[in-house]
N, CA, C and O atoms as a GROMACS GRO file, in nm:
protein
  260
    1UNK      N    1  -1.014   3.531   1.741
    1UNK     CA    2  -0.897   3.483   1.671
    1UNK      C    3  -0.944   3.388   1.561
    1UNK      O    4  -1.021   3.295   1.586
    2UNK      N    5  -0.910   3.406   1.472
    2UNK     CA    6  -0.910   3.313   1.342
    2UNK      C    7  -0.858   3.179   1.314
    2UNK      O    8  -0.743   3.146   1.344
    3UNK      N    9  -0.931   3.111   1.265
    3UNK     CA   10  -0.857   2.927   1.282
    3UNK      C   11  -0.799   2.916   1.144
    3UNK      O   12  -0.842   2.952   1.035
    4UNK      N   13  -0.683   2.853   1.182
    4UNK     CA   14  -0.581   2.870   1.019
    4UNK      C   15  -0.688   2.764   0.950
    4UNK      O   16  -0.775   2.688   0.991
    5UNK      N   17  -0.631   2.805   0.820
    5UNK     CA   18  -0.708   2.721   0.731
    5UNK      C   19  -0.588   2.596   0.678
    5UNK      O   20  -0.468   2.577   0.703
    6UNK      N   21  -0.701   2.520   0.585
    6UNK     CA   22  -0.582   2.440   0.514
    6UNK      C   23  -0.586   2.457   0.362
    6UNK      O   24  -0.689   2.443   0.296
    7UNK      N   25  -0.434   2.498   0.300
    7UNK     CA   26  -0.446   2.567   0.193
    7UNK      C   27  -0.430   2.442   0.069
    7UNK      O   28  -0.322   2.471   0.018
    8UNK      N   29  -0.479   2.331   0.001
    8UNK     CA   30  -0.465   2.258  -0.100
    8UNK      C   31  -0.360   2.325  -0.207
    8UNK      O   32  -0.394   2.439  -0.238
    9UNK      N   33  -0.233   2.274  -0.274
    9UNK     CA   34  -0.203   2.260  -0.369
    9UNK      C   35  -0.242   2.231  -0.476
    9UNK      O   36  -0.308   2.128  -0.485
   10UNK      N   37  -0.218   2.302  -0.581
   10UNK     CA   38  -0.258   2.234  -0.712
   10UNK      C   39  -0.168   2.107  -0.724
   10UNK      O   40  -0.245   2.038  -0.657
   11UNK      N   41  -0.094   2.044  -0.746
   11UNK     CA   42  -0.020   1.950  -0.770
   11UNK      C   43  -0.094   1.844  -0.649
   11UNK      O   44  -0.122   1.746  -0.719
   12UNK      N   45  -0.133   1.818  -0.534
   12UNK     CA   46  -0.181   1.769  -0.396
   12UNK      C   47  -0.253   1.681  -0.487
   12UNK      O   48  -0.230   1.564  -0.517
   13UNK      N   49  -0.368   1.783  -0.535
   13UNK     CA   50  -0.474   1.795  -0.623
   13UNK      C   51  -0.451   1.670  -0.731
   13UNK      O   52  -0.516   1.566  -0.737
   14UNK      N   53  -0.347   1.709  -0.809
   14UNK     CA   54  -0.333   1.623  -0.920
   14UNK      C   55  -0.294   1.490  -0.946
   14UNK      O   56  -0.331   1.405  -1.027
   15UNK      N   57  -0.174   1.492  -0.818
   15UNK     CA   58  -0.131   1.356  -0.775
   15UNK      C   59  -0.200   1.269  -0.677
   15UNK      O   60  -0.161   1.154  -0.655
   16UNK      N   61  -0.323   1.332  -0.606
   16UNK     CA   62  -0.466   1.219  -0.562
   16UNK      C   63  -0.530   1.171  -0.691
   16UNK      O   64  -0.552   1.051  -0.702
   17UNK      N   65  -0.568   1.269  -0.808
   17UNK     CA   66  -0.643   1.197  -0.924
   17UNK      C   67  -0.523   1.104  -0.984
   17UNK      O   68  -0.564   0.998  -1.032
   18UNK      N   69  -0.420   1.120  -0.989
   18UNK     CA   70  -0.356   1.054  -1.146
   18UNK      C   71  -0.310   0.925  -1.003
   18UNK      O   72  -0.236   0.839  -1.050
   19UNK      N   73  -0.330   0.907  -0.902
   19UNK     CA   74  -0.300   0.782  -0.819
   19UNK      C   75  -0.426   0.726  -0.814
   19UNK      O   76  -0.428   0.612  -0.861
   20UNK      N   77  -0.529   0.766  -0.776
   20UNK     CA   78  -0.674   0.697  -0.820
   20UNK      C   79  -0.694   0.681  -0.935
   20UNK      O   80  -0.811   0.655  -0.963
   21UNK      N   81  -0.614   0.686  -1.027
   21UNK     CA   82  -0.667   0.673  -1.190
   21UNK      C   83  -0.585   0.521  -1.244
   21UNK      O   84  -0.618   0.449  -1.338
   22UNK      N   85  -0.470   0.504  -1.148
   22UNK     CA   86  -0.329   0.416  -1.201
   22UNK      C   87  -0.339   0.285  -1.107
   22UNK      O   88  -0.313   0.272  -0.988
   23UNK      N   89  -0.371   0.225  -1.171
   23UNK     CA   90  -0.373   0.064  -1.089
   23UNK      C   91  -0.191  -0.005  -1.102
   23UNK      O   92  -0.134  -0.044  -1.204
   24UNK      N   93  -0.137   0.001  -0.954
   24UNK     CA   94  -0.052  -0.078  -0.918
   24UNK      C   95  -0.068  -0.240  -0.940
   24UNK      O   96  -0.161  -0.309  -0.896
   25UNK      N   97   0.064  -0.293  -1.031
   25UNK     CA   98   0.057  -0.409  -1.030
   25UNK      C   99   0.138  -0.473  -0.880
   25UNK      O  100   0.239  -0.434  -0.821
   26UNK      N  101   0.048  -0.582  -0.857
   26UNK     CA  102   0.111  -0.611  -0.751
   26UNK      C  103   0.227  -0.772  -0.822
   26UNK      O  104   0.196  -0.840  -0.919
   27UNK      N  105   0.368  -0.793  -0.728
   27UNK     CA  106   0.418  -0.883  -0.681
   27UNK      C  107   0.330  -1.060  -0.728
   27UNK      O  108   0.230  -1.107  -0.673
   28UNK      N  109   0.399  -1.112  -0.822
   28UNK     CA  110   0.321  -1.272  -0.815
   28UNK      C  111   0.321  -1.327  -0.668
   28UNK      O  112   0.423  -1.304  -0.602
   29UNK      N  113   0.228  -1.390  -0.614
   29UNK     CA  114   0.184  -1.424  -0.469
   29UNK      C  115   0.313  -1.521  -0.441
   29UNK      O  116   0.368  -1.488  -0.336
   30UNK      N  117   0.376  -1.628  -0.505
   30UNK     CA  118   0.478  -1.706  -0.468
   30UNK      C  119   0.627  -1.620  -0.466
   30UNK      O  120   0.731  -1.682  -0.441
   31UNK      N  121   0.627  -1.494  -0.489
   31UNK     CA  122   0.717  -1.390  -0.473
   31UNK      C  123   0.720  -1.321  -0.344
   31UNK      O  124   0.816  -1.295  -0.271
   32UNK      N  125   0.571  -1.291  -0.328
   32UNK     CA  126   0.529  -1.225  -0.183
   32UNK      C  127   0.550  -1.285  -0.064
   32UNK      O  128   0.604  -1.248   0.040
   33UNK      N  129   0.467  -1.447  -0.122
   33UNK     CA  130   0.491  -1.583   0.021
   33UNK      C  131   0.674  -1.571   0.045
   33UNK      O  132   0.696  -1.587   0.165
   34UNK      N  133   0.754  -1.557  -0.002
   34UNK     CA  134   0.907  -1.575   0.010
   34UNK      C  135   0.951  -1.437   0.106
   34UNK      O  136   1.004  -1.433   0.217
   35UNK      N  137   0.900  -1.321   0.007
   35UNK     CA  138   0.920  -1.215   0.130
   35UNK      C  139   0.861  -1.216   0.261
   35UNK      O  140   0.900  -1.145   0.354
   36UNK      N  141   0.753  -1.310   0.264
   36UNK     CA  142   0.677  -1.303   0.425
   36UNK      C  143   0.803  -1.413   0.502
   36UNK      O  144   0.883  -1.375   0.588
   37UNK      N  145   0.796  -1.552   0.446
   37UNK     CA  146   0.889  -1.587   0.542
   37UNK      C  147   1.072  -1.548   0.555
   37UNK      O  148   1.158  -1.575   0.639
   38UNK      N  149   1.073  -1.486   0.444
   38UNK     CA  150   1.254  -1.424   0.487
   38UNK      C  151   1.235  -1.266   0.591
   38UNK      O  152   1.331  -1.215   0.649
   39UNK      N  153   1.102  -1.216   0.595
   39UNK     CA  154   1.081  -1.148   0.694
   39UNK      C  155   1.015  -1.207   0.838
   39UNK      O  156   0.991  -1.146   0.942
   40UNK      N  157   0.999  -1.327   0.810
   40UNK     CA  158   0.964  -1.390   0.924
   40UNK      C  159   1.071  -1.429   1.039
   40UNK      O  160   1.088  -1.412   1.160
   41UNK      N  161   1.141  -1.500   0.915
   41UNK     CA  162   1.299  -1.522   0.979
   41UNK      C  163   1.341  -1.454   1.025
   41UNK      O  164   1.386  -1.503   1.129
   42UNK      N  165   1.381  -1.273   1.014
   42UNK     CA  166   1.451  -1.181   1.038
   42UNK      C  167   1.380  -1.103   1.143
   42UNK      O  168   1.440  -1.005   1.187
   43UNK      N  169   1.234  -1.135   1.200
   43UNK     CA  170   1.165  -1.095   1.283
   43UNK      C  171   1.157  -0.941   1.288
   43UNK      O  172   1.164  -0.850   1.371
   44UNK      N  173   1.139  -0.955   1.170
   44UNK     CA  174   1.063  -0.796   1.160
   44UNK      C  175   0.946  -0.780   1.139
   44UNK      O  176   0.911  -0.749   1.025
   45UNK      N  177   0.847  -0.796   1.243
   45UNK     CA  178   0.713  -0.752   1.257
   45UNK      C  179   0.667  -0.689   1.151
   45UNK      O  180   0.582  -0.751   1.087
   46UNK      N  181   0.701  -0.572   1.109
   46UNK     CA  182   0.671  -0.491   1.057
   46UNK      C  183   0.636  -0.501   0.887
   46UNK      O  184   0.545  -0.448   0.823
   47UNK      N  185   0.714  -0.566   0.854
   47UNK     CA  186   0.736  -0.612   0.726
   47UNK      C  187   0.658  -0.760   0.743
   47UNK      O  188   0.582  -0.782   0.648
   48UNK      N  189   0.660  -0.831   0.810
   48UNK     CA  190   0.529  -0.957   0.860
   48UNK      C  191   0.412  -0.895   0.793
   48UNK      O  192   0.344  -0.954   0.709
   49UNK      N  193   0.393  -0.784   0.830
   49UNK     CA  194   0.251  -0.752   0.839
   49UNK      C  195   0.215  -0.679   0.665
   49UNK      O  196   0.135  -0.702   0.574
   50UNK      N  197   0.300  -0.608   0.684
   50UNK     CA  198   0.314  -0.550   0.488
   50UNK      C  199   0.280  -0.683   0.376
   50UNK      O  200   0.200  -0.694   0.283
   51UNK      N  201   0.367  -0.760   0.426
   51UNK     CA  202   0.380  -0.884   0.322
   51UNK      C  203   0.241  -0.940   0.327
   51UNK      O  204   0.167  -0.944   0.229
   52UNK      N  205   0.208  -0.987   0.457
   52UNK     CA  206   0.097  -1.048   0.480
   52UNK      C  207  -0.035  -0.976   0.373
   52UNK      O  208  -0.101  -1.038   0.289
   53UNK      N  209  -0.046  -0.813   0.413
   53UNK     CA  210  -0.128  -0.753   0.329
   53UNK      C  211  -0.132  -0.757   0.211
   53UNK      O  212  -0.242  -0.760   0.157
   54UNK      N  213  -0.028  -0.759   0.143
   54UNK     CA  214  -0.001  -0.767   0.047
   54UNK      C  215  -0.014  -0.908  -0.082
   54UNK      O  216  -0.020  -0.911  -0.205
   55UNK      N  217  -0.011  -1.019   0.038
   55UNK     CA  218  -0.053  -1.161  -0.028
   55UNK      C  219  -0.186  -1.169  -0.034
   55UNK      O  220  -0.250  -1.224  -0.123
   56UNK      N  221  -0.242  -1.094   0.093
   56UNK     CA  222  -0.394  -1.088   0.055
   56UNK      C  223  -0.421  -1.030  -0.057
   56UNK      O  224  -0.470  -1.115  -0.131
   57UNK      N  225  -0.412  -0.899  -0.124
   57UNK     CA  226  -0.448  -0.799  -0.168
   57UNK      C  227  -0.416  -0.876  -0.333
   57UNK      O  228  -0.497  -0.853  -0.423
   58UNK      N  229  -0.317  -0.949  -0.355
   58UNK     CA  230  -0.283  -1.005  -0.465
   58UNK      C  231  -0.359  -1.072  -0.501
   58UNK      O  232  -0.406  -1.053  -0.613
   59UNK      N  233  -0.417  -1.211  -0.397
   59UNK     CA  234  -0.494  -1.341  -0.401
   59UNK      C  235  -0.623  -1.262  -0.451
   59UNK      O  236  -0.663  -1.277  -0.566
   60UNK      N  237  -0.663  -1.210  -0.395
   60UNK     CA  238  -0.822  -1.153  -0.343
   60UNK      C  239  -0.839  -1.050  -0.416
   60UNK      O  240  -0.912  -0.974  -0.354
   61UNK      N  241  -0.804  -0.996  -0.539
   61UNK     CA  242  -0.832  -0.861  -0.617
   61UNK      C  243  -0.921  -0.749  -0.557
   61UNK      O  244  -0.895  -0.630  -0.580
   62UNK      N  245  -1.069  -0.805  -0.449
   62UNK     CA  246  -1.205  -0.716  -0.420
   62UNK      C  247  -1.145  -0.678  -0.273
   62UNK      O  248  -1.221  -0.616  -0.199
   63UNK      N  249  -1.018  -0.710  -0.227
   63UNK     CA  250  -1.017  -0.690  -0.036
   63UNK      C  251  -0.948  -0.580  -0.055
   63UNK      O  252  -0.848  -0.590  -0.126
   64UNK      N  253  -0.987  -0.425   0.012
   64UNK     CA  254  -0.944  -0.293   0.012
   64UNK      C  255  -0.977  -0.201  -0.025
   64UNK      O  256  -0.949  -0.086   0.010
   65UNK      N  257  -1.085  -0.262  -0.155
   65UNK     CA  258  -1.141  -0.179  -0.233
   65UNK      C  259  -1.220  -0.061  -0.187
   65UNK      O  260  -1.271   0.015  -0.270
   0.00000   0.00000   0.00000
């Protein structure tokens, strides 16, 4: 029996290069710090943790790379 394959899109294709090509601006960090604690307040874990990454990733330009 034959193992399916996986068939790539052209477009798959195009929208991995033109997203590795496009630098996201991020959020000013005293914008981000506000969303961490109004998600802190509202105890949504989830968004804790986004924000959190995200203050890093702002501060720190080289963390993710």
């Amino acid at each position: 029996m034959s193992r399916p394959s996986h068939v790539r899109r052209p477009t798959e294709v195009a929208a991995i290069r033109a997203a590795a090509r496009s630098g996201r601006r991020l959020p000013p960090v005293p914008a981000l710090l506000a969303a961490l604690l109004e998600a802190n307040d509202r105890r949504d874990r989830e968004a804790v943790t986004l924000c959190a990454h995200r203050v890093v990733r702002a501060s720190e330009p080289g963390v993710g790379e």
